[in-house]
N, C-alpha and C positions, 0 to 999 in steps of 0.2 A: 486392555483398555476398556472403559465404561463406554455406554451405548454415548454419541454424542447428544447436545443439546440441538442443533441443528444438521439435518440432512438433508442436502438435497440432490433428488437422482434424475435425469434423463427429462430435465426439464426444460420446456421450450417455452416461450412469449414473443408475443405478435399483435401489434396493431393492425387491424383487417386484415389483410393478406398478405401483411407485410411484414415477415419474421424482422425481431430484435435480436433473440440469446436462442442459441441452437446446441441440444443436447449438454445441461448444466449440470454438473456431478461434482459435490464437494459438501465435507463435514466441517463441524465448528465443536470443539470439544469444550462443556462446560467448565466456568469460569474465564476463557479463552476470549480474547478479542480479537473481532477478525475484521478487514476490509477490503472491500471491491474496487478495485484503483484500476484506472485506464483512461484515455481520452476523452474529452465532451460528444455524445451522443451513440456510447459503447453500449447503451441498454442498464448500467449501473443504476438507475433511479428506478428502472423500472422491474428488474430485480426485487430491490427493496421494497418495492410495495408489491409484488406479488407473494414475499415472506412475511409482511403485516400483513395483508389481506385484503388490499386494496385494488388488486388487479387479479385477474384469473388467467392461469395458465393455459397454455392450448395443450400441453401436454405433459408430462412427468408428476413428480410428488414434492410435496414439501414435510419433512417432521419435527414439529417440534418437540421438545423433550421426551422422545418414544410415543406421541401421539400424531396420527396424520390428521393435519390442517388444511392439504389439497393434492388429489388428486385424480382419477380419471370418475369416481363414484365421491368422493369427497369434497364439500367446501365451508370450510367453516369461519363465520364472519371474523370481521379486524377483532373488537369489541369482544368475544369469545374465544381468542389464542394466547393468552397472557402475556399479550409483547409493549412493551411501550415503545413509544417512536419519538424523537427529537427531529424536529422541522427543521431545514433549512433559515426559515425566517425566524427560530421560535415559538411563532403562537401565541406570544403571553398575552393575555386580556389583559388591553391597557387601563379598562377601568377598575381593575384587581388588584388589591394590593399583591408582595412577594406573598405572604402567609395567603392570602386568600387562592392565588395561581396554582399553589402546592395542593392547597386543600382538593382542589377541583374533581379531582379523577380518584378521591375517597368517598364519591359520598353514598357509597352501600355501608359505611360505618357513622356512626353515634359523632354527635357535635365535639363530646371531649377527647373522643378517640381521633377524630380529625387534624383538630388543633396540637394534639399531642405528638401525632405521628408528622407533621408536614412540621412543625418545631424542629422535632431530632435531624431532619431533613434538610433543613435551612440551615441549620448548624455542623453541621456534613459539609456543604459548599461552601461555608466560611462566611454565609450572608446573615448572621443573628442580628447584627444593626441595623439590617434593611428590608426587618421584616413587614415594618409597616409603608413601607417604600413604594411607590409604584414603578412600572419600568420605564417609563420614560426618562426616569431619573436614576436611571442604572447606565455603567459601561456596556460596552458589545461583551463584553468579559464577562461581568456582573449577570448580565441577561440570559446568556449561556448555562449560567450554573444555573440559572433558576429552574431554566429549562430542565438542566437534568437533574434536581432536583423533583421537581411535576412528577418526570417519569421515572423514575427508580421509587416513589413513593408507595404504589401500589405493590411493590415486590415485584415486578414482572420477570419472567421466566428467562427472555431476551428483549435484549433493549438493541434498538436500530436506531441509527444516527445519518441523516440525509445532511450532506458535505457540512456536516456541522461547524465548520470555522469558516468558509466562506465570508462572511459578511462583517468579521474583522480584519482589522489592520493586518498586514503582512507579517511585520514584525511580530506579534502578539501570537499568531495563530498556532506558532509551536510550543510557547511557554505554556497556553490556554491546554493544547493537544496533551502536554505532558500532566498536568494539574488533574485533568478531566481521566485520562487513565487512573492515576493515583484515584480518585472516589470510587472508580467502578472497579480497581482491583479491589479494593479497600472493603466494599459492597461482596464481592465474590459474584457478581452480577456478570452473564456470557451477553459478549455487544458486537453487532456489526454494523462498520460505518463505510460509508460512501464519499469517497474524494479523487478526485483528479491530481491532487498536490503530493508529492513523495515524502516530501518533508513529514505532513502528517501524519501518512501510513505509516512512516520510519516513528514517528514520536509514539503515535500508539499500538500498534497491534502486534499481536504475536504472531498471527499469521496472512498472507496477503495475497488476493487473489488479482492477477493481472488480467482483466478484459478488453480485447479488442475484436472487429471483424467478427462479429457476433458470437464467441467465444472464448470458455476462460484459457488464457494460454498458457498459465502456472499456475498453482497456492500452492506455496512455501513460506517460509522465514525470507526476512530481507535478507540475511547473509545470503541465502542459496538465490533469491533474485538475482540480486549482483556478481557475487562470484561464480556461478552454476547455472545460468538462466539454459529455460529449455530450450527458446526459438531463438532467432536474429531477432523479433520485432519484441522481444524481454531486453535483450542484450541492449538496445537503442534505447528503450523507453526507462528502463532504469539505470540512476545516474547518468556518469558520460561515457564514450566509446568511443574507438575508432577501429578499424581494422584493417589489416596488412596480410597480404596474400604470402600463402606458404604452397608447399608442394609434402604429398605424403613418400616418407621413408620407412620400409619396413628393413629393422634392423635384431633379428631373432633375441629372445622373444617379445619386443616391442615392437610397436609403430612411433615415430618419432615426426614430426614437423619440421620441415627448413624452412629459415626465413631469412631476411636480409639481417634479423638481429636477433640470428641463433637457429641451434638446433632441440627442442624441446619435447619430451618424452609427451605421447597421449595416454592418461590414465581413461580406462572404459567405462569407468564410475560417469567420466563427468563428458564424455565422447562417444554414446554408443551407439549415437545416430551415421553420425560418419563409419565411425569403425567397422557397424554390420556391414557394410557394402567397400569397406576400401581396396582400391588399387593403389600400389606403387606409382608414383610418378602425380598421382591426381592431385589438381590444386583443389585448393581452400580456402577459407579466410581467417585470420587467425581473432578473436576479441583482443581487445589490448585497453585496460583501463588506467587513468593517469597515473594511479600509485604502484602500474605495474613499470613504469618506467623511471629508472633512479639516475639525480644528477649528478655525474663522478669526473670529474675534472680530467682524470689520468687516462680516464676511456680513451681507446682510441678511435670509436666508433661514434663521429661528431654529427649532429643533427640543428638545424639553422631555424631563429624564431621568425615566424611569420604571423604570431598576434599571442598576446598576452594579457589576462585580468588580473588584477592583481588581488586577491582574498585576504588581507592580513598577514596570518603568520606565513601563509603562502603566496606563489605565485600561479596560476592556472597557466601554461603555457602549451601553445600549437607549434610543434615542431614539423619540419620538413628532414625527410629522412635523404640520404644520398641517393640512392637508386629508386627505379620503377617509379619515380613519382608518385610515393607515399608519405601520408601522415599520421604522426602521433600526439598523444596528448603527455603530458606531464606536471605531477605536481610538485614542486620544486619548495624549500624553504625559502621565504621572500628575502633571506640576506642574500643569496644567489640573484640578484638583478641585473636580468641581460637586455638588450636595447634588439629592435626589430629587426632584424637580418646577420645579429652575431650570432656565432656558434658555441657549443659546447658539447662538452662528453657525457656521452650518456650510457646507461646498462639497463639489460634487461632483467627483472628482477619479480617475472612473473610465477604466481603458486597456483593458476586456477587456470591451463591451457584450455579454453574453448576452442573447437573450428564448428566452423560450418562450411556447406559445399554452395 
């Protein structure tokens, strides 16, 4: 594998005395799009300007494309790392038109060289009619592209996106997430973005790093997020979850899981925090996510609804299990509609046994 476009090792930031991110260690392989996703106030923004170069670390390294840009002898300014960055708010100069915003961050180049390259650019986002446009007269959609337009203009080496859909409509922000992927694969251009929203992370990035409690708790693919998470506080934060206590069974040459709904083999791939230390007998918790539980009429193993959303082609259903006073979740096809305290048959139809202890 090629040296990445982004490294970063053993890196720490702190407002006075008061750590944010503790020991940060994670690559971004070029062309690659990556995002810092975790809750409001995980250090995610402030991350991201410590890789533009807005903020200085208290300790570790940053590289950009096999050059370092900071660390304990190095710091080299925003302006000088060839990164561009997407605002939160945009940024655009309202007294600017679309063509004049683009232009802005060329001007070490010739007036024709200007106009010609923030053109190909405008036309990249799909904005050529609204080149002489100002942004007040643009969508939140429209304003967006301009933005990343601006910054992919210069070439920039990495492009960093501060919760860049924020400040659209709800609906809009994953159509906007997928669109905006499409020019920056399209580009070949390596970007890390910052959001809170899953939806997002899932629409854009290939790879996703989950921040909380002043460290990263995973980067991986969303598959291995959801199906493979490494702590309980991944398992919770991505998607839905529930969990139902098991007991370990060692049964030569497995270890297996009992639980009120079933007995499920533990692969060490995706177990080997339990596994290193397991005793016979010791409880667990089992992950259980809604598509791991399937609605089968014939089951004999019946579960009672105690609240249900309805999604369309689905139902989101909260089941109550018989015993221990547990629950599950289930996604059910919405022609299956049950009323709040009926029952039905259900099976276990899980491929990705988590425990935790």
């Amino acid at each position: 594998m090629s040296e990445p476009m982004l490294y970063v090792s053993n890196l720490c930031l702190a407002y006075s005395d008061s750590a944010v991110l503790n020991n940060i260690n994670f690559t971004l392989q070029s062309g690659d799009i990556g995002c810092i996703l975790g809750p409001s106030g995980c250090g995610k923004t402030t991350l991201l300007q410590a890789i533009a170069g807005f903020v200085q670390p208290k300790q570790g390294a940053i590289n950009i494309d096999g050059r370092c840009v900071s660390d304990a002898n190095h710091f080299i300014s925003a302006d000088k790392r060839g990164v561009g960055v997407v605002f939160q708010d945009f940024a655009l100069f309202p007294h600017m038109t679309v063509q004049q915003n683009v232009e802005y961050g060329l001007q070490d180049l010739s007036k024709t060289d200007r106009k010609l390259i923030a053109k190909e650019n405008i036309a990249l986002v799909g904005l050529e009619k609204f080149a002489n446009a100002y942004p007040h007269s643009l969508s939140g959609g429209q304003q967006q592209r301009v933005a990343i337009a601006r910054a992919v203009a210069p070439k920039p080496k990495l492009l960093l996106l501060d919760e860049p859909f924020s400040s659209l409509d709800p609906e809009l922000r994953e159509r906007v997430a997928v669109e905006i992927r499409r020019i920056i694969k399209k580009l070949g251009i390596t970007a890390l973005l910052v959001t809170h929203d899953q939806n997002e992370a899932f629409a854009m990035a290939d790879i996703i790093g989950i921040f909380a409690q002043g460290a990263c708790q995973q980067w991986d693919n969303a598959y291995a997020l959801y199906h493979k998470p490494a702590s309980r506080f991944v398992a919770n934060f991505i998607g839905e979850s529930t969990f139902i206590s098991g007991e370990m069974l060692y049964d030569s040459p497995n270890w297996y899981v009992n639980t009120q709904l079933g007995r499920f083999m533990l692969k060490a791939s995706q177990n080997a925090t339990v596994l290193a230390n397991a005793v016979e007998g010791q409880g667990v918790e089992v992950l259980v996510r809604p598509d791991d539980i399937t609605h089968e009429d014939a089951s004999p193993l019946k579960a009672t609804v105690i609240d249900k959303r309805f999604r369309g082609a689905n139902i989101l259903y909260r089941l109550a299990l018989p015993n221990f006073d547990e629950q599950v979740l289930c996604l059910a096809p919405s022609h299956h509609d049950h009323e709040l305290g009926e029952s039905f048959g259900i099976r276990m139809s899980i491929q990705h046994v988590i425990c935790f202890k």
